[in-house]
C-alpha positions as CSV (number, residue, x, y, z in Angstrom):
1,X,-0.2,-16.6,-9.0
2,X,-1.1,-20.0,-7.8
3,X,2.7,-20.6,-8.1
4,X,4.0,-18.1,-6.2
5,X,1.4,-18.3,-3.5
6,X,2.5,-22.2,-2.9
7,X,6.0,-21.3,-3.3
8,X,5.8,-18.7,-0.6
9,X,3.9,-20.9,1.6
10,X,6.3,-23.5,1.6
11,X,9.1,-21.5,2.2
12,X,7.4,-19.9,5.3
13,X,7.0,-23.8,6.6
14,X,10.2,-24.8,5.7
15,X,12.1,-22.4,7.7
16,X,9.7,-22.6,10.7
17,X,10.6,-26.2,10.8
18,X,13.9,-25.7,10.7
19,X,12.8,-23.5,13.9
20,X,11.2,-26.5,15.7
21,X,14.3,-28.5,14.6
22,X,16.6,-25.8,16.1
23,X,14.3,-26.0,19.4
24,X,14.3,-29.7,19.8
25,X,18.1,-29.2,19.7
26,X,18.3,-26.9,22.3
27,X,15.7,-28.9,24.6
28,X,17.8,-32.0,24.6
29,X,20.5,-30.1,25.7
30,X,18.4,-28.5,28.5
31,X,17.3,-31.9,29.2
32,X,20.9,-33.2,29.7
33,X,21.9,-30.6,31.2
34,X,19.4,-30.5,33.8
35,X,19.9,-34.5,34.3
36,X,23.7,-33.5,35.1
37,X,22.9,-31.1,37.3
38,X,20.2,-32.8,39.2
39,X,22.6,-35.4,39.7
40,X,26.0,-34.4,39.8
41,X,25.4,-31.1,42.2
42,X,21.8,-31.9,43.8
43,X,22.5,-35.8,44.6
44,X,18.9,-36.5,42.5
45,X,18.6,-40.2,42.1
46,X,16.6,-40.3,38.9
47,X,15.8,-43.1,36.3
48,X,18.4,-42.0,34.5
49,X,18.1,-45.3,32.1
50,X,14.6,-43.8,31.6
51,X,15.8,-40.4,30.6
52,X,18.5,-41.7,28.2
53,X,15.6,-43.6,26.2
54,X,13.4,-40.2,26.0
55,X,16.7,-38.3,24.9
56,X,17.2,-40.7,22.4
57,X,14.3,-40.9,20.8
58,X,14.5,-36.9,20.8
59,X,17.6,-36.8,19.1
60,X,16.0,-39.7,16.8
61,X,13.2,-37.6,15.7
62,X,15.7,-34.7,14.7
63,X,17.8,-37.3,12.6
64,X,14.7,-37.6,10.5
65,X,13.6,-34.2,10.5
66,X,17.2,-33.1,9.6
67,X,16.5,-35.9,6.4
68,X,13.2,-34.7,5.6
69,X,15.4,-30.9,4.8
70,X,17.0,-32.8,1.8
71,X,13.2,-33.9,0.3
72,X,11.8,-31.3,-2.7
73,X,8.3,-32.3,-0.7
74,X,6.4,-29.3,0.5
75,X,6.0,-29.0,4.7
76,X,2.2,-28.8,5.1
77,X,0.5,-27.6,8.4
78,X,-0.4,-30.8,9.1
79,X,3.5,-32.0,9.3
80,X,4.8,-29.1,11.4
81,X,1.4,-30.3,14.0
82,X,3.0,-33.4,14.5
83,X,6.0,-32.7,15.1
84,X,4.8,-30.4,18.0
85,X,2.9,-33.4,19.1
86,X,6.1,-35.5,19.6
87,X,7.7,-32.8,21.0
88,X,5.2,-32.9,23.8
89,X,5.0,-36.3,24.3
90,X,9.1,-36.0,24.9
91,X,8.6,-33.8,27.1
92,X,5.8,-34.8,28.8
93,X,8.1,-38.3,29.2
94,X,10.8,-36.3,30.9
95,X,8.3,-34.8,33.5
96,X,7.0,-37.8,34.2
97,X,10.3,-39.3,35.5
98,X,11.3,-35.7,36.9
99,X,8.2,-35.0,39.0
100,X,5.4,-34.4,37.2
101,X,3.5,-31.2,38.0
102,X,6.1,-29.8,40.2
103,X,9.0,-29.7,38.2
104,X,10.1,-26.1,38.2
105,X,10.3,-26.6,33.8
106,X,6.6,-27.7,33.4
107,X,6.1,-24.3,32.0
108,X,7.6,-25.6,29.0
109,X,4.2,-26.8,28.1
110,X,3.5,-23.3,26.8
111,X,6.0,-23.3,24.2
112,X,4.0,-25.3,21.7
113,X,1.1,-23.6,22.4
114,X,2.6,-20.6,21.7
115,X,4.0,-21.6,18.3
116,X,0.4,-23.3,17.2
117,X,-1.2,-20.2,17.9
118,X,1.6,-18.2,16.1
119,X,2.2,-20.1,13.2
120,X,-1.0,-22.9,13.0
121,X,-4.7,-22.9,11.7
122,X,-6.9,-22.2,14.8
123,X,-7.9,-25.8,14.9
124,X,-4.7,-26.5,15.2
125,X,-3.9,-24.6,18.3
126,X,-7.4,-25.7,20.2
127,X,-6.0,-29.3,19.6
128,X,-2.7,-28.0,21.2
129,X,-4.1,-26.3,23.9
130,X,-6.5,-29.3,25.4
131,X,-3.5,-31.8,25.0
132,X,-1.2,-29.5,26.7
133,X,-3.6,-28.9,29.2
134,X,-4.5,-32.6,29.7
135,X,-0.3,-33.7,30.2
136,X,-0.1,-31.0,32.8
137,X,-3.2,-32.3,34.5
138,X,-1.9,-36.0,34.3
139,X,1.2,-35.2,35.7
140,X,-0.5,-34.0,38.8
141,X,-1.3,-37.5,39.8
142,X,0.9,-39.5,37.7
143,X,4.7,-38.9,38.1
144,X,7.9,-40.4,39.6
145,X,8.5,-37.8,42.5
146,X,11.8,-36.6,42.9
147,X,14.0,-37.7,45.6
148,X,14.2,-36.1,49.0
149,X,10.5,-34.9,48.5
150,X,10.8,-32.3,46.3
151,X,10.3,-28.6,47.8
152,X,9.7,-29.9,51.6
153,X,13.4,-29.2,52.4
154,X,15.8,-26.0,52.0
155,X,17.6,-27.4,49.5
156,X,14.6,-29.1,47.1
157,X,12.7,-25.5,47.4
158,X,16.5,-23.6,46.4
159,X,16.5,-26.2,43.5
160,X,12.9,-25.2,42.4
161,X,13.6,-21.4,42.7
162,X,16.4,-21.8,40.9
163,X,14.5,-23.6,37.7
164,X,11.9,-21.4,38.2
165,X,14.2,-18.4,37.6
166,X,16.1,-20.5,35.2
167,X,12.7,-21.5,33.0
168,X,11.8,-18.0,33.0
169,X,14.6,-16.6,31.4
170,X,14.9,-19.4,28.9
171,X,11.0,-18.9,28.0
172,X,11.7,-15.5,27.4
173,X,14.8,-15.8,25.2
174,X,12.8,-18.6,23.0
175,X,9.9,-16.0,23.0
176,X,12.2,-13.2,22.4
177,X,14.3,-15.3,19.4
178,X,12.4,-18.5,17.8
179,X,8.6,-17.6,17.8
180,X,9.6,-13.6,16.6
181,X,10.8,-15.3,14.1
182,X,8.7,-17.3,13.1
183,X,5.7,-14.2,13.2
184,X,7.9,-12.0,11.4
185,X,8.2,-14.9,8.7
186,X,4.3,-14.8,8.4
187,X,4.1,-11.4,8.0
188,X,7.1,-11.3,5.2
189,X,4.7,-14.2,3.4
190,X,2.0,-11.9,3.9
191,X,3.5,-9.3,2.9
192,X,4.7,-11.2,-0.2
193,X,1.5,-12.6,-1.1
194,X,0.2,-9.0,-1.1
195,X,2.6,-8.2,-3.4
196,X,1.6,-11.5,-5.8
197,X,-1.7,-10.5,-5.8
198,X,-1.4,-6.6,-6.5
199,X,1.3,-7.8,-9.4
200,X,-1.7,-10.4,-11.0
201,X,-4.3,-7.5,-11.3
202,X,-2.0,-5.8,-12.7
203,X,-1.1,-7.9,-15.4
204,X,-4.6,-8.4,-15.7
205,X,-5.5,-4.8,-16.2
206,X,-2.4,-5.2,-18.9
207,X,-4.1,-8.3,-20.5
208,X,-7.3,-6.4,-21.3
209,X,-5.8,-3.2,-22.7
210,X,-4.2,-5.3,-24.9
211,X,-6.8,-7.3,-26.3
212,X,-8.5,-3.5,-26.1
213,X,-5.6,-2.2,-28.2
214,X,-5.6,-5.2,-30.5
215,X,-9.2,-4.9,-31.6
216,X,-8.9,-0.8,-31.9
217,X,-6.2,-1.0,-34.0
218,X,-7.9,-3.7,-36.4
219,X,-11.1,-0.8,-36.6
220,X,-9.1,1.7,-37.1
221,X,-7.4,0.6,-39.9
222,X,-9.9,0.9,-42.2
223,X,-10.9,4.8,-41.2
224,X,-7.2,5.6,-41.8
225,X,-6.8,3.8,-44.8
226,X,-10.0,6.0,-46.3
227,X,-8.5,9.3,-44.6
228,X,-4.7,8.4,-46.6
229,X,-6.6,7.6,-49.9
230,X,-8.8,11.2,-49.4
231,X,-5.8,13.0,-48.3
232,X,-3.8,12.1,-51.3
233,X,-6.9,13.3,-53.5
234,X,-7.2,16.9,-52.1
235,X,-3.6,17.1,-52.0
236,X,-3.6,16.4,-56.2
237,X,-6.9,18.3,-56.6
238,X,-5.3,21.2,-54.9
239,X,-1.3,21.4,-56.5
240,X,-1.6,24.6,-57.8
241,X,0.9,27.7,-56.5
242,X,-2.6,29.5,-54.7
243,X,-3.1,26.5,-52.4
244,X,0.5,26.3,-50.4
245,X,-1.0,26.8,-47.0
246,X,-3.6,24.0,-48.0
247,X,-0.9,22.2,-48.8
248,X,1.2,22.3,-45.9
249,X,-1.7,21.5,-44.3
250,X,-2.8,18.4,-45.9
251,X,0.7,17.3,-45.4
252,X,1.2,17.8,-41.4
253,X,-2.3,15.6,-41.8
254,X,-1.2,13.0,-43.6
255,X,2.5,12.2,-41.3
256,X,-0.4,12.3,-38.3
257,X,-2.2,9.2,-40.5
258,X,1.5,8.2,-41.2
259,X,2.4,7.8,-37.6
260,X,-1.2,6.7,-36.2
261,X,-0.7,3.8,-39.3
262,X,3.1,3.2,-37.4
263,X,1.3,3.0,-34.1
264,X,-1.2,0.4,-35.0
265,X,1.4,-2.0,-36.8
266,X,3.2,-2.0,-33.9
267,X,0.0,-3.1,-31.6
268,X,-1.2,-5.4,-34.2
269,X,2.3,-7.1,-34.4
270,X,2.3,-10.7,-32.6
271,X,5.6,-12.8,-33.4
272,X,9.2,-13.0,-35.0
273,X,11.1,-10.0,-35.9
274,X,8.1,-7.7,-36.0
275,X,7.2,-8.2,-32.3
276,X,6.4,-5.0,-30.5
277,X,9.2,-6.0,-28.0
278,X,11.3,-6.7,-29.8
279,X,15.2,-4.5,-30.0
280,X,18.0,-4.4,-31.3
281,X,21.6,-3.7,-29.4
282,X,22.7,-0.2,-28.9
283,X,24.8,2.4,-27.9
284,X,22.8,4.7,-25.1
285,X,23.3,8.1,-26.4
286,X,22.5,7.3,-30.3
287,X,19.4,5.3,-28.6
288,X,18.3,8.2,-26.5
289,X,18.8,10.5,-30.0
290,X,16.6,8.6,-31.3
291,X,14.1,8.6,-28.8
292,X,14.4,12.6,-29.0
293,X,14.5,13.2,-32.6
294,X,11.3,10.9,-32.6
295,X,9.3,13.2,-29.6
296,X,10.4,16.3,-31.3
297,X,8.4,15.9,-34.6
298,X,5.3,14.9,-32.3
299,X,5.7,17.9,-29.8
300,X,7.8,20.4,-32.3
301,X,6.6,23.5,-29.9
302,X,8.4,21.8,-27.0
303,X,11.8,22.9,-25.8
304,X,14.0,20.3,-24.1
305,X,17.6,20.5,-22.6
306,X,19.4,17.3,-23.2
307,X,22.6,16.7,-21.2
308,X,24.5,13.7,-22.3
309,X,28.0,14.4,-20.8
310,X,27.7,11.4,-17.9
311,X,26.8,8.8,-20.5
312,X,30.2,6.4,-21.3
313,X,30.6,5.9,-24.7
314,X,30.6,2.0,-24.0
315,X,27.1,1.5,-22.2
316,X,25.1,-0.5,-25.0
317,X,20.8,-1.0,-24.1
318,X,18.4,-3.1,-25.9
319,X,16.3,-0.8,-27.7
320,X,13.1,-1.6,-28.1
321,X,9.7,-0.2,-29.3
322,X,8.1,-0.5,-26.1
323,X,10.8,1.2,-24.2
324,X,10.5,4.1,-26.9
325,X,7.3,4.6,-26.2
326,X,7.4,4.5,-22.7
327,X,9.9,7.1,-22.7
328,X,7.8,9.5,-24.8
329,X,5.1,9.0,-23.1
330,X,7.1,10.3,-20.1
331,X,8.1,13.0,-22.2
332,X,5.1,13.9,-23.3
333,X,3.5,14.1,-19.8
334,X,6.5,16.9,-19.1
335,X,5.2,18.8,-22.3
336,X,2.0,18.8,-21.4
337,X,3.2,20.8,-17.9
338,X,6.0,22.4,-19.0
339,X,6.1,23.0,-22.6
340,X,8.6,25.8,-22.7
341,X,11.6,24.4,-20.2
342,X,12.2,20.7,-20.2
343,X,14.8,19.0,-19.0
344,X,16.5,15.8,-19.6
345,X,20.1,14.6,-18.0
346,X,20.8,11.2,-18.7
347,X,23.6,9.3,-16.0
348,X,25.4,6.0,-17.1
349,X,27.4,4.0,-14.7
350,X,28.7,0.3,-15.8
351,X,25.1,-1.4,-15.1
352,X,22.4,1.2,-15.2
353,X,21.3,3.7,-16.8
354,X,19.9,6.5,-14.6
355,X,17.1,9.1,-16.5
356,X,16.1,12.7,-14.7
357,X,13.4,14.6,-16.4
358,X,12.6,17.7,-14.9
359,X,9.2,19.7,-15.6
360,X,8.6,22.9,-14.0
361,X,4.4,22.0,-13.5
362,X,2.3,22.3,-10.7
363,X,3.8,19.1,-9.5
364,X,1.7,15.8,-8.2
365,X,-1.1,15.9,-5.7
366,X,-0.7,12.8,-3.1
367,X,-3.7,10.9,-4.3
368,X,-2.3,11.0,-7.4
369,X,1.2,10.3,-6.5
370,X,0.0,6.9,-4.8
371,X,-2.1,5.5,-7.6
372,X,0.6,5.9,-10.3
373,X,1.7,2.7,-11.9
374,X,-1.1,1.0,-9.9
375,X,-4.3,1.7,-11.9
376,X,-4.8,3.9,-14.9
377,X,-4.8,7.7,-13.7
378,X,-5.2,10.9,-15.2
379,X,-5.0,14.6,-14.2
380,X,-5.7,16.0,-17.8
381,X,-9.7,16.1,-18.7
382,X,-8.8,14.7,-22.4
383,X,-6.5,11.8,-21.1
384,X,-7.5,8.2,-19.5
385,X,-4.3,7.4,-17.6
386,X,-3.0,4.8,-19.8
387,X,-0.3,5.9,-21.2
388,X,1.6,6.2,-17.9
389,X,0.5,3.2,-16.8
390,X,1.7,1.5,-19.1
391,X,5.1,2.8,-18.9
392,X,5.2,1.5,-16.0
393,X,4.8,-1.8,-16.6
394,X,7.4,-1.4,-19.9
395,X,9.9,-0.3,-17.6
396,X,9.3,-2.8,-14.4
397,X,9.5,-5.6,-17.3
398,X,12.8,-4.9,-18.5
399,X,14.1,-4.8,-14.8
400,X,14.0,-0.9,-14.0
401,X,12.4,1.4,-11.9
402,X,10.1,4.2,-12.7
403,X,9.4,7.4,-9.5
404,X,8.4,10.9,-9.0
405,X,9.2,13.3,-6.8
406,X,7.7,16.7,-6.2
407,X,10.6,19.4,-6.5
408,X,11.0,21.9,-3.5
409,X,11.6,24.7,-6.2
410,X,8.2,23.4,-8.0
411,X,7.5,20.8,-10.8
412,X,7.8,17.2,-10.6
413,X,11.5,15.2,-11.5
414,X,10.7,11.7,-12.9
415,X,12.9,9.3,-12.3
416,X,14.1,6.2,-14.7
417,X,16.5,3.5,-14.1
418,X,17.2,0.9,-16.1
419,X,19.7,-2.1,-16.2
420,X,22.1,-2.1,-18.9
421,X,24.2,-4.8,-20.7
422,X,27.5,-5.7,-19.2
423,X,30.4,-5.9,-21.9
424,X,32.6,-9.2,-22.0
425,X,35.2,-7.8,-20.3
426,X,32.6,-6.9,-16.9
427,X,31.6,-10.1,-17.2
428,X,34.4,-12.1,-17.8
């Protein structure tokens, strides 16, 4: 979690950074611009020698920043504040030589401040704000005037009218491009984070299931064990041609020790070949077979429509125990709705596998419908919601998707997709 926070961060700074860089670009072109301008149409004598120095020592700063790119070194706050602090003291140079206060661009002053406050800590932007302030007040009282003083001709006043109108149009496409930008960047890392820390109470809530599951299946293994060896007593005791139904009986109880004994070998497995997760290659419709012939003898009073006919032959999956029981669970969940008309139609295209199960239930109430594969939940009174949580998580492991959807003709269709192996020849 701690990871992907940092990582997230430092991505968010490194492209608003490259925003400052991409700004500082386009003010020294502004600057030279203007400089041309000023003195090849308006006949401005400025300190042009000045200027040059100022631009240079601009365009030095983004030399280095365009280095600092190629460094693994994450771009803290505190880096992306001082670079906005050279970038006013440039600018606050340029003014100085260009008439202070009433240089139509002083407005420019805003732009930092703007980006502090969209992008900085507050402390940050209360820093920016009283230096901003304090270079526009300075420049009141300190400056090189312009030539011709300024606005007190027809021509000085067209020239400020005309930055004025230029300035404002500029301000607005930097508001309208760069610092959208950068917001919408804070809100995707937001957003991300979100997402980082919904995923790590997740795994969290996974993390003490499993240690739940763990220690039931050590206790229970002792009951079951006593249940088999009592089972197999009656079922001696009680061999004679009278006690058939008994039996038959004693039988259907003993696979339900069988397969609870199956179920907690698998939870109590922890390494090598016997890991829970662990599969073995194979082709789709043999897997899903399987998976079928496996849910039948749990739910034999179930009826479900299998249609196969959009599988290719060639699609392989990694079956695994996990996945097996994820997808019986789903199953299962059907049954318990729908136990008389089930259906399952299975889609395979050259990289996933696409699974529709249709239930004709009383579909998903909203509430519902937003907690699934968020927190344990549970419309039956027997259940506790774990099941299908847990399939979620199976299936969002091994790189698929798990939705439902209310039908408009009633029931619920659950949706699975999952990615499949690519042969040589795809991958080739």
């Amino acid at each position: 979690m701690h990871t992907i926070t940092a990582q997230t961060s430092d991505d968010v700074a490194r492209r608003n950074l490259q925003r400052l860089f991409l700004l500082r670009n386009i003010t020294i072109l502004a600057i030279i611009a203007g400089t041309v301008l000023a003195t090849g149409v308006y006949t401005l004598a400025l300190p042009q020698r000045q200027l040059v120095v100022v631009i240079c020592l601009l365009i030095g700063l983004n030399v280095l920043t365009l280095l600092r790119f190629r460094t693994a070194q994450a771009v803290t706050d505190t880096e992306l504040f001082i670079q906005m602090l050279l970038d006013v003291a440039g600018i606050t140079a340029v003014f100085y030589y260009t008439g202070g206060a009433t240089n139509p661009f002083v407005w420019f002053f805003l732009l930092p401040l703007i980006i502090a406050a969209t992008i900085l800590p507050r402390i940050y932007t209360w820093i920016m704000a009283a230096l901003t302030v304090a270079c526009y007040s300075a420049l009141l009282f300190y400056n090189v005037p312009l030539p011709h003083g300024g606005m007190h001709h027809d021509g000085g006043f067209e020239m400020h009218v005309f930055g004025m109108w230029l300035g404002f149009v500029m301000s607005a496409g930097f508001v309208a491009v760069l610092i959208v930008g950068m917001a919408h960047s804070l809100r995707e890392r937001d957003r991300r984070l979100g997402e980082a820390r919904e995923q790590a109470l997740q795994n969290e809530q996974l993390v003490a299931l499993g240690t739940l599951a763990a220690g039931a299946a050590h206790e229970l293994g002792t009951p079951l064990g006593t249940m088999a060896i009592l089972t197999a007593e009656l079922e001696q005791e009680h061999a004679g041609p009278s006690d058939r139904d008994l039996q038959k009986k004693l039988g259907i109880i003993r696979q339900q020790i069988d397969r609870c004994k199956e179920a907690l070998s698998v939870i109590s497995a922890s390494a090598g070949a016997n890991r829970a997760e662990s599969g073995h290659l194979m082709p789709v419709g043999d897997y899903l077979q399987q998976v079928i012939s496996e849910w039948q003898a749990q739910r034999p009073g179930a009826r479900l429509g299998f249609e196969s006919d959009k599988i290719n032959p060639d699609c392989d999956l990694i079956a695994e125990r996990t996945l097996t029981q994820a997808l019986i669970c789903i199953l299962n969940n059907a049954a318990d709705v729908s136990p008389e008309n089930i259906q399952l139609e299975a889609t395979c295209s050259s990289s996933t596998l696409v699974l529709d199960v249709y239930d004709h239930g009383p579909g998903l109430e909203q509430d519902v419908h937003d907690q699934l594969g968020k927190s344990p939940v549970t419309t039956k009174n027997e259940g506790m919601g774990v099941g299908l949580y847990l399939a979620y998580a199976t299936i969002e492991r091994l790189g698929g998707t798990l939705s439902f959807r209310n039908r408009d003709s009633g029931g619920t269709l659950t949706r699975i997709a999952l990615p499949l192996l690519k042969t040589p020849a795809e991958t080739a």
